[in-house]
Backbone and ligand atoms as CSV (ligand in chain L), in Angstrom:
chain,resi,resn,atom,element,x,y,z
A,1,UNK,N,N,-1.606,-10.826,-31.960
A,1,UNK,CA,C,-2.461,-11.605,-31.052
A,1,UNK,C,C,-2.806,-10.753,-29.827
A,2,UNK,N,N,-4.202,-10.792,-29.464
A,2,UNK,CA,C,-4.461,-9.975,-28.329
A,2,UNK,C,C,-5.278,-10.710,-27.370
A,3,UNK,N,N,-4.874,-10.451,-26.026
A,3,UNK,CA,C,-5.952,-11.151,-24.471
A,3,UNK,C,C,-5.664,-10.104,-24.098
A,4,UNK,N,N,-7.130,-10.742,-23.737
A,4,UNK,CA,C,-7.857,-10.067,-22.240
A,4,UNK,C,C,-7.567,-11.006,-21.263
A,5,UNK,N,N,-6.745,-10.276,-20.030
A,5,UNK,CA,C,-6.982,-11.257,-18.900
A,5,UNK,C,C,-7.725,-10.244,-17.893
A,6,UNK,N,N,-8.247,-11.374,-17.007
A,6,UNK,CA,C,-10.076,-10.759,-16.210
A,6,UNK,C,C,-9.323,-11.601,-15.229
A,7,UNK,N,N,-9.580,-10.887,-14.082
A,7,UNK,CA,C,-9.712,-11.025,-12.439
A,7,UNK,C,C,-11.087,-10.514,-12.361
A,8,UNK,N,N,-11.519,-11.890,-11.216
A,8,UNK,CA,C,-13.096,-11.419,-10.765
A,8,UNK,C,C,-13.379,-11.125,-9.237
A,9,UNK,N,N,-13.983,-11.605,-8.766
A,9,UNK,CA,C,-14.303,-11.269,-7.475
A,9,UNK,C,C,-12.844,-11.227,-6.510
A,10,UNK,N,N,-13.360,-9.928,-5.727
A,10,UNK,CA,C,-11.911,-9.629,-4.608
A,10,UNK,C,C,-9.949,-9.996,-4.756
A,11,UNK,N,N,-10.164,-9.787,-6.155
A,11,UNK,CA,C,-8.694,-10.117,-6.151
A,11,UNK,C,C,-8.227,-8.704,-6.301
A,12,UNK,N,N,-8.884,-7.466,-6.251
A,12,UNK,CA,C,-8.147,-6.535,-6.318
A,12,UNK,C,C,-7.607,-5.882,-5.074
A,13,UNK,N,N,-7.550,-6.958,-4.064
A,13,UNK,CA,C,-7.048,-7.384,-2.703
A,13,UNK,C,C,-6.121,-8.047,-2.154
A,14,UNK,N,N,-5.814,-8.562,-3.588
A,14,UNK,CA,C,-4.095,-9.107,-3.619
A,14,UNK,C,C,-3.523,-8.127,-2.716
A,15,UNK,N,N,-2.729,-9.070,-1.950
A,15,UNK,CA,C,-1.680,-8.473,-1.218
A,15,UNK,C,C,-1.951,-8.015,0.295
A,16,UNK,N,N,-3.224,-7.701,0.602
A,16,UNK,CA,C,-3.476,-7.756,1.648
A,16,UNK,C,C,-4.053,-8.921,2.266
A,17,UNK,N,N,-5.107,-9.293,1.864
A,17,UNK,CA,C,-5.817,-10.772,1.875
A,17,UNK,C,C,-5.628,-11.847,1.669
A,18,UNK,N,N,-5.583,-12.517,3.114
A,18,UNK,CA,C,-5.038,-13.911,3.246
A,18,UNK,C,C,-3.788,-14.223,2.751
A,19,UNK,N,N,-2.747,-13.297,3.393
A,19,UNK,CA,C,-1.232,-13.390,2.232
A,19,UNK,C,C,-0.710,-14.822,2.827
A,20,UNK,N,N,-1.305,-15.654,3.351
A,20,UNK,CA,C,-0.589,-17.233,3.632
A,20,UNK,C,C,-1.187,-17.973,2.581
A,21,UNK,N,N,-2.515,-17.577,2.012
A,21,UNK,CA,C,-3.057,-17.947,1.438
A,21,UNK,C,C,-2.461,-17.561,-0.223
A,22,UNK,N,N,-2.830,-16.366,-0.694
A,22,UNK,CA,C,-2.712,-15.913,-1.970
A,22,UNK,C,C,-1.178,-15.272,-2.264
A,23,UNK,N,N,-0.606,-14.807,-1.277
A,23,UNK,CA,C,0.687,-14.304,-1.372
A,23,UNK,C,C,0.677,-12.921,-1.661
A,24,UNK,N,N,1.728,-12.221,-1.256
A,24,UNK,CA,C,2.003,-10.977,-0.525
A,24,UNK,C,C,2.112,-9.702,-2.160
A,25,UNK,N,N,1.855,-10.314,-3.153
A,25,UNK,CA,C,2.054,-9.311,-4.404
A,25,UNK,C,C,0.943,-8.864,-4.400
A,26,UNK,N,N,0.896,-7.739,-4.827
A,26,UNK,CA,C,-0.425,-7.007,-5.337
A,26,UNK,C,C,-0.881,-7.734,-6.467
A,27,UNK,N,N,-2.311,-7.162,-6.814
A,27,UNK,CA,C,-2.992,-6.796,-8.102
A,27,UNK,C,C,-1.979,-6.273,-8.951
A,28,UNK,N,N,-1.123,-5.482,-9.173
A,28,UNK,CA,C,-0.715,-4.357,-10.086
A,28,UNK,C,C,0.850,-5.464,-10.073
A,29,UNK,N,N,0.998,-6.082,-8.908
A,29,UNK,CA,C,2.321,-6.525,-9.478
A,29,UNK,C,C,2.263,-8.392,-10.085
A,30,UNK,N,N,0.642,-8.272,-9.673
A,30,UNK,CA,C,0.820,-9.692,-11.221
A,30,UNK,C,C,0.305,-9.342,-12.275
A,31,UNK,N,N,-0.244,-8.108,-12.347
A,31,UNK,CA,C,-0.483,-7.717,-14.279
A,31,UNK,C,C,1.341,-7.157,-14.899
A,32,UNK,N,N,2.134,-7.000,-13.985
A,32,UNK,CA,C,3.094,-6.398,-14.217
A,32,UNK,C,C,4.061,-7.965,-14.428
A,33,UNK,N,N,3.693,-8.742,-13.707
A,33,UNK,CA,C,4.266,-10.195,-14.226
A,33,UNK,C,C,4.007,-10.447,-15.390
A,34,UNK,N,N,2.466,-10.400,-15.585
A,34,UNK,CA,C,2.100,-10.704,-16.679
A,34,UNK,C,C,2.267,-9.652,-17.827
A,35,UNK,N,N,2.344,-9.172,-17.783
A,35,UNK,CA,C,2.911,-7.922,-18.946
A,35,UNK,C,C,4.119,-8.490,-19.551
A,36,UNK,N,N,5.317,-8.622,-18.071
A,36,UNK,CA,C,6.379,-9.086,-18.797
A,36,UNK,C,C,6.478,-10.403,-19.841
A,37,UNK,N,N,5.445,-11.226,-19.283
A,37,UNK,CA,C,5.539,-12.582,-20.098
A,37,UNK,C,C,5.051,-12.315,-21.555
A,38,UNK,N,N,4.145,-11.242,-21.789
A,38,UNK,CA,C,3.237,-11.100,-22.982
A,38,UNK,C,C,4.064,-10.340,-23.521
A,39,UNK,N,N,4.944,-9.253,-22.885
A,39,UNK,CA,C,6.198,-9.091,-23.915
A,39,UNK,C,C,7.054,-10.009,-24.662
A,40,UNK,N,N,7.448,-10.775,-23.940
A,40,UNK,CA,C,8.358,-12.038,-24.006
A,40,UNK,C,C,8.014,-12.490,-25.197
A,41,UNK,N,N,6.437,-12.528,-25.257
A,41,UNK,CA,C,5.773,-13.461,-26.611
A,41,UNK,C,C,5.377,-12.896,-27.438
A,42,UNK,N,N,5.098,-11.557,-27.221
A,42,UNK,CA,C,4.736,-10.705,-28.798
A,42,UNK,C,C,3.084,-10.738,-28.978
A,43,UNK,N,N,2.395,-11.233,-27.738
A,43,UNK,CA,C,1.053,-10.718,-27.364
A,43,UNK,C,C,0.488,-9.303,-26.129
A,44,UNK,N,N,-0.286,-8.360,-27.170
A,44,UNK,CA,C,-0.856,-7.487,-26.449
A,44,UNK,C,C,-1.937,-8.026,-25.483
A,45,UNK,N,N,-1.964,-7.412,-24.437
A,45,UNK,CA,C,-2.539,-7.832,-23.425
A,45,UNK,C,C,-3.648,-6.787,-23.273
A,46,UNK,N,N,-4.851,-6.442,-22.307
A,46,UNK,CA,C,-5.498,-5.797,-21.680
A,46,UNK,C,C,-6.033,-6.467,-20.383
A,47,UNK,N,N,-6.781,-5.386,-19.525
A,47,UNK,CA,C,-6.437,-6.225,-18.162
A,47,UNK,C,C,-7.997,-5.574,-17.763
A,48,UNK,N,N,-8.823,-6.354,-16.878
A,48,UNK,CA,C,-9.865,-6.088,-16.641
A,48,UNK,C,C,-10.167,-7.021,-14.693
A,49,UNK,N,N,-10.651,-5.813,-13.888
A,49,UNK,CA,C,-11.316,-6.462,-12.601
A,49,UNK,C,C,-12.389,-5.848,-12.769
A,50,UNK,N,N,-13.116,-6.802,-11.583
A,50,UNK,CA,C,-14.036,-6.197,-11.344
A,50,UNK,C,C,-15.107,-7.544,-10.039
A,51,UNK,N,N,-15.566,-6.592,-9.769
A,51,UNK,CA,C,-16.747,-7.373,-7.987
A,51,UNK,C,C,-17.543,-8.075,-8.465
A,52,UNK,N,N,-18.292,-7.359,-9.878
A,52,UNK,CA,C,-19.552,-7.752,-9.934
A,52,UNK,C,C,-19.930,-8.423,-11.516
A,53,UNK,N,N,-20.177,-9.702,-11.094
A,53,UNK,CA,C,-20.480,-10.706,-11.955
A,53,UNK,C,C,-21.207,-9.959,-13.440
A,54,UNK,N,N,-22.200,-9.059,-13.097
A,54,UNK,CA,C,-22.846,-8.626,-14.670
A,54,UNK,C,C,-21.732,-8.068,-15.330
A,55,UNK,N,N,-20.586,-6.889,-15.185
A,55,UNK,CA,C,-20.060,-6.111,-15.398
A,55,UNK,C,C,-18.856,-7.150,-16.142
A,56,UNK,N,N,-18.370,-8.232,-15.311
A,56,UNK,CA,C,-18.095,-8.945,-15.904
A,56,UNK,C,C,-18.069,-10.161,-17.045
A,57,UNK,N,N,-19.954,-9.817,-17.027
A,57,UNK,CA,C,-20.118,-10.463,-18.514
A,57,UNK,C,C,-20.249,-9.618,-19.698
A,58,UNK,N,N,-20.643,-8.183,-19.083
A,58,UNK,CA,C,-20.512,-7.463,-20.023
A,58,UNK,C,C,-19.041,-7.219,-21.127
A,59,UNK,N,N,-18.025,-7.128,-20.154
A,59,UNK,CA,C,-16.925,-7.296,-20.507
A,59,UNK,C,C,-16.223,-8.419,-21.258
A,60,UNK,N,N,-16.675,-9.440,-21.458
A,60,UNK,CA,C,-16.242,-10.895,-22.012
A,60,UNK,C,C,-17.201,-10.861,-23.215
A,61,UNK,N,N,-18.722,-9.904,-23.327
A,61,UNK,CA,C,-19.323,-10.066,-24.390
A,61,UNK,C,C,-18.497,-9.126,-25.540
A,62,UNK,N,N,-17.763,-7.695,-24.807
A,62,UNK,CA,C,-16.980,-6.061,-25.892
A,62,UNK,C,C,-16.119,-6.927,-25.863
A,63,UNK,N,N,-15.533,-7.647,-25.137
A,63,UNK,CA,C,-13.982,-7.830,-25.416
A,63,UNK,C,C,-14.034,-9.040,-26.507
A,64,UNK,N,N,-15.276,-9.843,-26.410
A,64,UNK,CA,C,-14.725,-11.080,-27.111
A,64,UNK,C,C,-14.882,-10.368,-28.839
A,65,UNK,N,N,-15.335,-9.439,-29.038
A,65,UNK,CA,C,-15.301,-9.022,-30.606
A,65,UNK,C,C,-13.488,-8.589,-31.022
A,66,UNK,N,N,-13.011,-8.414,-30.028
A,66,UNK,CA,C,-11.370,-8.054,-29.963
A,66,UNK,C,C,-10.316,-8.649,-30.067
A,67,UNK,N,N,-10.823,-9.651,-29.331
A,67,UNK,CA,C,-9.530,-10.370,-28.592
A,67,UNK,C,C,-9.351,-11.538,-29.244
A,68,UNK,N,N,-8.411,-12.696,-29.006
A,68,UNK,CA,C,-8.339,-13.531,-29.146
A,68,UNK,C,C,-8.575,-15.002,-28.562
A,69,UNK,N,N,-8.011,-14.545,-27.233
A,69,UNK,CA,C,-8.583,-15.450,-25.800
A,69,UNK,C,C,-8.640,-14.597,-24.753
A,70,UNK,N,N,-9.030,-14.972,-23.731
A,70,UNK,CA,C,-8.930,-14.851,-22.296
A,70,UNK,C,C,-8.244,-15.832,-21.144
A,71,UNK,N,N,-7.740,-14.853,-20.462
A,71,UNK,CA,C,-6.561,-15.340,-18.961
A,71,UNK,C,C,-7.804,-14.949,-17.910
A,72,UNK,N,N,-8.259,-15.906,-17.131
A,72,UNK,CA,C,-9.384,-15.647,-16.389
A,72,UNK,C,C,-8.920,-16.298,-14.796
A,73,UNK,N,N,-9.107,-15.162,-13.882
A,73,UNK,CA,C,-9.395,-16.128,-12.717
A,73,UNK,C,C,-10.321,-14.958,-11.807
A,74,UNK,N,N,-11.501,-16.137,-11.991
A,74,UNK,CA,C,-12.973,-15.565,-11.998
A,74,UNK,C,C,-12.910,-15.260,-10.430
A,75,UNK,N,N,-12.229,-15.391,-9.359
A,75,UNK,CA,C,-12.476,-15.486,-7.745
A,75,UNK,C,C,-13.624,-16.907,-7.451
A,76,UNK,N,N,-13.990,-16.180,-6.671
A,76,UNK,CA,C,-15.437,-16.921,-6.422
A,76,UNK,C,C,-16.448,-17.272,-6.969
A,77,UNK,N,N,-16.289,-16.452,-8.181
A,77,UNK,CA,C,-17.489,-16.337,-9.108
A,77,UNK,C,C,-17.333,-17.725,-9.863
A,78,UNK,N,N,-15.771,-18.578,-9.437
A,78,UNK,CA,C,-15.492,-20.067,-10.007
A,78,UNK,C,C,-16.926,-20.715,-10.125
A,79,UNK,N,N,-16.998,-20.646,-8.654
A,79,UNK,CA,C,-17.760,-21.944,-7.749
A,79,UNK,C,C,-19.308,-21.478,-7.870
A,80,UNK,N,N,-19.567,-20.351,-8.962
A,80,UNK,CA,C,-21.320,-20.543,-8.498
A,80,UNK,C,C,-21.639,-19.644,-10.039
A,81,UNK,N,N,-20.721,-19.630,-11.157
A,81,UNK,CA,C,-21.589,-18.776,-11.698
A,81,UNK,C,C,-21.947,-19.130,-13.520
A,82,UNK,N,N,-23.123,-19.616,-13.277
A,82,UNK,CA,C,-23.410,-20.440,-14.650
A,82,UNK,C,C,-23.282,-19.328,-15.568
A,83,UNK,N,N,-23.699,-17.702,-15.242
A,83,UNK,CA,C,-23.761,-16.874,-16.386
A,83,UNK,C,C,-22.194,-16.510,-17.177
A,84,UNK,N,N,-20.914,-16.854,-16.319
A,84,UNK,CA,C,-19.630,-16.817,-17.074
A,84,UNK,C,C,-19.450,-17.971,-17.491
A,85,UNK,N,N,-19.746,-19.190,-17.382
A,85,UNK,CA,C,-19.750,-19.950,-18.173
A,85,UNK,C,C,-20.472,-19.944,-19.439
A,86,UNK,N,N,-21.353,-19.685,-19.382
A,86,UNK,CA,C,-22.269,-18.934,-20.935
A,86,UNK,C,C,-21.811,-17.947,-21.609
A,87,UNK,N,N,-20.706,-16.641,-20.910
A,87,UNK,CA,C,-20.574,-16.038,-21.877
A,87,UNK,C,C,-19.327,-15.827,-22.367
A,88,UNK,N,N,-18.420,-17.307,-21.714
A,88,UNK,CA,C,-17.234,-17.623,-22.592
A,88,UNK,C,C,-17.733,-18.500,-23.561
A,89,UNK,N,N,-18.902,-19.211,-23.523
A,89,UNK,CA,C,-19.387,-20.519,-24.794
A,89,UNK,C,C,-19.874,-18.853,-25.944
A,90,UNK,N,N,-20.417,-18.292,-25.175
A,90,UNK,CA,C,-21.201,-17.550,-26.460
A,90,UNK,C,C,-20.387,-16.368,-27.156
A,91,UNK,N,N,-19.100,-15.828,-26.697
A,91,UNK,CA,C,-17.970,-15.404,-26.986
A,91,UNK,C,C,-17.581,-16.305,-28.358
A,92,UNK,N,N,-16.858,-17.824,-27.923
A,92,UNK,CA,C,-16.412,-18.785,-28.651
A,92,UNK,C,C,-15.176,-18.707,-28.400
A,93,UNK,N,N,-14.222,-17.893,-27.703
A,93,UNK,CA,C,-12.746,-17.396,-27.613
A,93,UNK,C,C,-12.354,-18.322,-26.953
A,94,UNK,N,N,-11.341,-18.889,-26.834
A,94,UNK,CA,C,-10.577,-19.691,-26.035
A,94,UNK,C,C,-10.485,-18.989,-24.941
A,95,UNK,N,N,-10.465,-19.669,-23.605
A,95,UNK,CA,C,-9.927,-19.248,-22.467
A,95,UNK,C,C,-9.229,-20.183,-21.531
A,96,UNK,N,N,-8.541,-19.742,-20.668
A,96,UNK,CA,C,-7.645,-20.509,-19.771
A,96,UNK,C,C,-7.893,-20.186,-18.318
A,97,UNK,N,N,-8.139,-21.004,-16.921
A,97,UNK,CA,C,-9.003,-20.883,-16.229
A,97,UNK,C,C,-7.754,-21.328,-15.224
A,98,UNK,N,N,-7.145,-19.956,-14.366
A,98,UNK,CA,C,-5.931,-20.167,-12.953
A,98,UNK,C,C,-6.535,-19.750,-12.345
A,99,UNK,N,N,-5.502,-20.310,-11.138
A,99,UNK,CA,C,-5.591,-20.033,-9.686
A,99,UNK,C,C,-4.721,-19.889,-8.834
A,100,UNK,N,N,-4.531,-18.632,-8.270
A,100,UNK,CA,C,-3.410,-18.491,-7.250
A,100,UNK,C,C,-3.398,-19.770,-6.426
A,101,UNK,N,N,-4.364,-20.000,-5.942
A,101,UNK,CA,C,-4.403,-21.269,-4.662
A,101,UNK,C,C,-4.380,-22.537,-5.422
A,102,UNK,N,N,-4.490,-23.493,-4.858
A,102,UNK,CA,C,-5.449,-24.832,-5.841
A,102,UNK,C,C,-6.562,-25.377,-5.142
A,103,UNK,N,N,-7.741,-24.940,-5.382
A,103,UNK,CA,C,-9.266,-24.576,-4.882
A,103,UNK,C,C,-9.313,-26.128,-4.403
A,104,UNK,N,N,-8.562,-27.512,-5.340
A,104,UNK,CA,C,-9.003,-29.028,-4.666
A,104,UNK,C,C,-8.247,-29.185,-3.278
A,105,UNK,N,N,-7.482,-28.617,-2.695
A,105,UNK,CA,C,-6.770,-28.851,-1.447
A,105,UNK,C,C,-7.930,-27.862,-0.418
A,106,UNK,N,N,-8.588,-27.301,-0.802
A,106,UNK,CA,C,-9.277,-26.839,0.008
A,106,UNK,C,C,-10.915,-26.735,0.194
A,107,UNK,N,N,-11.815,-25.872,0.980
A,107,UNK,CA,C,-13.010,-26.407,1.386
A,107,UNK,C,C,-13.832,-27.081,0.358
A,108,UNK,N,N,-15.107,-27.942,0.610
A,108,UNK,CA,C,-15.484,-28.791,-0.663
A,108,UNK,C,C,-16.288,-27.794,-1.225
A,109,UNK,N,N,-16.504,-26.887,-1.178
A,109,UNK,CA,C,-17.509,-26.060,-2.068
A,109,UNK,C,C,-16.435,-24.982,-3.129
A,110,UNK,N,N,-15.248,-25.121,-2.830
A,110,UNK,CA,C,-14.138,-24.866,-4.100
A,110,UNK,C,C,-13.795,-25.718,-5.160
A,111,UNK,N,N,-14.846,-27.024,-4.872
A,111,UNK,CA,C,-13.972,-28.035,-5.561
A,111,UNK,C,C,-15.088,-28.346,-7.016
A,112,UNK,N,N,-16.031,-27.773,-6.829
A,112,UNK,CA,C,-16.443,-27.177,-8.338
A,112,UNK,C,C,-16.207,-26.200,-8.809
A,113,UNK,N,N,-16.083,-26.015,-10.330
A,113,UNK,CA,C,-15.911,-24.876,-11.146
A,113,UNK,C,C,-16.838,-24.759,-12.183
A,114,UNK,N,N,-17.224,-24.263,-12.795
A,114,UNK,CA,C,-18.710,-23.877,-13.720
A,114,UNK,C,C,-17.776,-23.700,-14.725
A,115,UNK,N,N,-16.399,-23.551,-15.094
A,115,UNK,CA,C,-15.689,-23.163,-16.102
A,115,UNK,C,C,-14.409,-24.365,-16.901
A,116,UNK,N,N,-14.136,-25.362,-15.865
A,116,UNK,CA,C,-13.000,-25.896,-16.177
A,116,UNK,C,C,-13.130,-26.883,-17.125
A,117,UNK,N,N,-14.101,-27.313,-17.367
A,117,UNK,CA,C,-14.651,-28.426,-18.514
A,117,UNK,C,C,-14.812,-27.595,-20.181
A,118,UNK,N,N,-15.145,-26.762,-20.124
A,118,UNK,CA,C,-15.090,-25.824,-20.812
A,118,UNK,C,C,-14.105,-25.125,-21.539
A,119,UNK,N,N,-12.948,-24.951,-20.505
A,119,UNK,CA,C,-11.645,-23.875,-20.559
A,119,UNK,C,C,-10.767,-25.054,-21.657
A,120,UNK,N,N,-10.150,-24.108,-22.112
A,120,UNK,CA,C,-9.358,-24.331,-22.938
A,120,UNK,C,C,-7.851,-25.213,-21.961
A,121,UNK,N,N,-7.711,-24.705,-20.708
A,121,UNK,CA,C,-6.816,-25.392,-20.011
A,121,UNK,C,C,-7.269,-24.855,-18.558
A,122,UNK,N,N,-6.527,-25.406,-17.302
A,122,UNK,CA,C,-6.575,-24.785,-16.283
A,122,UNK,C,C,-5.483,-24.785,-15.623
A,123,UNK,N,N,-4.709,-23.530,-14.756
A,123,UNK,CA,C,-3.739,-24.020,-14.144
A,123,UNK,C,C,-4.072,-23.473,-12.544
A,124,UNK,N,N,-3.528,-24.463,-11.828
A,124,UNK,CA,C,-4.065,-24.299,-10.018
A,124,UNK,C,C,-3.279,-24.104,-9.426
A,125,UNK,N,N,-2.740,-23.421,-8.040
A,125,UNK,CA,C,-2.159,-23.855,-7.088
A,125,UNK,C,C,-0.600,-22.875,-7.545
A,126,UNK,N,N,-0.236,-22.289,-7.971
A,126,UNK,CA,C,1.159,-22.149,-8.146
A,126,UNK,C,C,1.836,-20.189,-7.906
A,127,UNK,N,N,0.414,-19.803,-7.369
A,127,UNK,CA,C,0.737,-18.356,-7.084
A,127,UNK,C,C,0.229,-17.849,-8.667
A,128,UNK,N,N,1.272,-16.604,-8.798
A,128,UNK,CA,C,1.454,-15.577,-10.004
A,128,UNK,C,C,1.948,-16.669,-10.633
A,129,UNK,N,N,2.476,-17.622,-10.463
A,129,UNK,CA,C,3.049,-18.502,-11.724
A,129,UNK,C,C,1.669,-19.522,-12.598
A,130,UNK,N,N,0.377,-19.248,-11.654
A,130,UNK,CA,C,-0.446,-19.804,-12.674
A,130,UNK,C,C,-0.741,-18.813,-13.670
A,131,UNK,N,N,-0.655,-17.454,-13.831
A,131,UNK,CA,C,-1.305,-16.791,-14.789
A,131,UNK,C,C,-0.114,-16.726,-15.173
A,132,UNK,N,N,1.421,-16.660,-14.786
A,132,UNK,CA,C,2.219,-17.016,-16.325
A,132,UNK,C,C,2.269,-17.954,-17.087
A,133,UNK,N,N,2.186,-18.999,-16.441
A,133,UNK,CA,C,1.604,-20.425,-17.315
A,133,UNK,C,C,0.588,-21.002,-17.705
A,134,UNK,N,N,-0.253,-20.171,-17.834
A,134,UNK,CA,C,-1.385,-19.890,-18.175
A,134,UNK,C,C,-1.567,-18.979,-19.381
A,135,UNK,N,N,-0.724,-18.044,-19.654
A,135,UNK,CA,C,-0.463,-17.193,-20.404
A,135,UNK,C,C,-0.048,-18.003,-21.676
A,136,UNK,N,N,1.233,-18.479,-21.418
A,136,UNK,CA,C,1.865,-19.548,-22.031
A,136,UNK,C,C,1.283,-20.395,-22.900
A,137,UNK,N,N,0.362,-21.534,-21.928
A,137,UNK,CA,C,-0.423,-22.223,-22.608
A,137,UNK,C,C,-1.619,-21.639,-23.635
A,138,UNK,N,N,-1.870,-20.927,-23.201
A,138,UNK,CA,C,-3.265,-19.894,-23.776
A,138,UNK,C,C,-2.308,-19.608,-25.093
A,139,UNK,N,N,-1.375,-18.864,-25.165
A,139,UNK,CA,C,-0.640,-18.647,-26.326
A,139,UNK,C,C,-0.223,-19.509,-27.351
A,140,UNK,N,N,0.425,-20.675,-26.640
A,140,UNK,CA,C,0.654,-21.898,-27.469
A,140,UNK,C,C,-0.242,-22.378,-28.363
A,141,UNK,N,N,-1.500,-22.038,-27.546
A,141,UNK,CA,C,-2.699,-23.062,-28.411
A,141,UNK,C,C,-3.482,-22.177,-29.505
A,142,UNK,N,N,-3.404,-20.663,-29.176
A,142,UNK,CA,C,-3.924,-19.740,-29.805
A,142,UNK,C,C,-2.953,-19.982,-31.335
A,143,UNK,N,N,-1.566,-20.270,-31.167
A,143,UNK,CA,C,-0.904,-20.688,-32.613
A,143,UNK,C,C,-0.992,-21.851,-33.214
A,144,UNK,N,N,-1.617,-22.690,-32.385
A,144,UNK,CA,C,-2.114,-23.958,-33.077
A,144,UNK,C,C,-3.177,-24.041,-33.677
A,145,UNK,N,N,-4.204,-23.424,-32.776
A,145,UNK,CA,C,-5.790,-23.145,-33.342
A,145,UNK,C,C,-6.325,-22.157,-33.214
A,146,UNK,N,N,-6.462,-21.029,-33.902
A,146,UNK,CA,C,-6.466,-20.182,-34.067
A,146,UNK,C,C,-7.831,-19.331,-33.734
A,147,UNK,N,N,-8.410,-20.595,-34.471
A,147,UNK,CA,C,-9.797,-20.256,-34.480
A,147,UNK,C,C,-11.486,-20.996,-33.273
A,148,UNK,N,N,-10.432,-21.774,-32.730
A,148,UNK,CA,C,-11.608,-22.957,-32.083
A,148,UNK,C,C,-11.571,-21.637,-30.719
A,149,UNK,N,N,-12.817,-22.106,-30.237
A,149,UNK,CA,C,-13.341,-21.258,-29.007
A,149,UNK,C,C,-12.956,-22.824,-27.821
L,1,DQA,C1,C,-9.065,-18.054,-6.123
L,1,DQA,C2,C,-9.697,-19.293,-5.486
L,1,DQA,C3,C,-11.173,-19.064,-5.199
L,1,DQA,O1,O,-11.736,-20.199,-4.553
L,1,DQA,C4,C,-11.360,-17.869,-4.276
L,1,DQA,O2,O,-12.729,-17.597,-4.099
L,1,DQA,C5,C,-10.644,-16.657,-4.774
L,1,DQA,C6,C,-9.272,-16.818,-5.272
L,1,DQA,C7,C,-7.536,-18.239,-6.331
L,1,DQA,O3,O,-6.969,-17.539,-7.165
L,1,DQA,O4,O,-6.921,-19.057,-5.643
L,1,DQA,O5,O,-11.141,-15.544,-4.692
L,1,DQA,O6,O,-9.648,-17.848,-7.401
């Protein structure tokens, strides 16, 4: 079994940015969380950032011929971007849709997502522990259904 998990806008700023907010780990030390969990389970992982929304659909279009699902937490690109919502439908891959923060406790223009109706699950609010449980779930369901996007 193989994911892709995708960080999108400015999270490769973990750790400096807003650490009351997102918390004081890097980038490198929640793929390194997450590594460990995908050991744990006997799924290969690959890991993808990036700023800019095209680059990132480009990436969800190569990867989805690969992979199995996606671990996604799009940044900002949550709250405004109809073209990743299209190119997880046109992928078909399951995906799972976290968040370091939980975007509903905060300003009202976080409190849409272009992805969560869609996603295969979502988890909010819990730090690095949403993309391990996120991982989790994404995995669970990938052995149940193997095949549904
Ligand atoms: C975020 C929440 C988004 O609203 C914000 O734009 C981010 C980070 C999170 O992980 O809490 O960049 O996705």
């Amino acid at each position: 079994m193989r994911v892709a998990v995708i960080h999108g806008a400015n999270l490769r700023l973990l750790g400096r940015r807003e650490p009351e907010v997102y918390g004081t780990d890097t980038l490198d030390d929640v793929n390194q969380a997450i590594s460990g969990v995908g050991q744990e389970l006997g799924v290969e992982l690959e890991f993808f950032q990036s700023n800019h929304e095209g680059g990132i659909l480009d990436f969800i279009e190569e990867a989805g011929e690969r992979v199995d699902g996606f671990l996604v937490n799009p940044g900002a690109l949550t709250h405004t971007s109809v073209g990743l919502r299209d190119a997880f439908l046109g992928v078909g891959k399951p995906f799972v849709e976290v968040h370091l923060s939980n975007p509903h406790a905060r300003e009202p223009f976080r409190h849409r997502s272009f992805l969560a109706d869609v996603a295969g699950g979502v988890v909010y609010g819990f730090g690095v522990d949403s993309y391990l449980l996120g991982l989790r779930g994404l995995v669970a369901r990938l052995h149940r259904h193997p095949h549904s996007g």
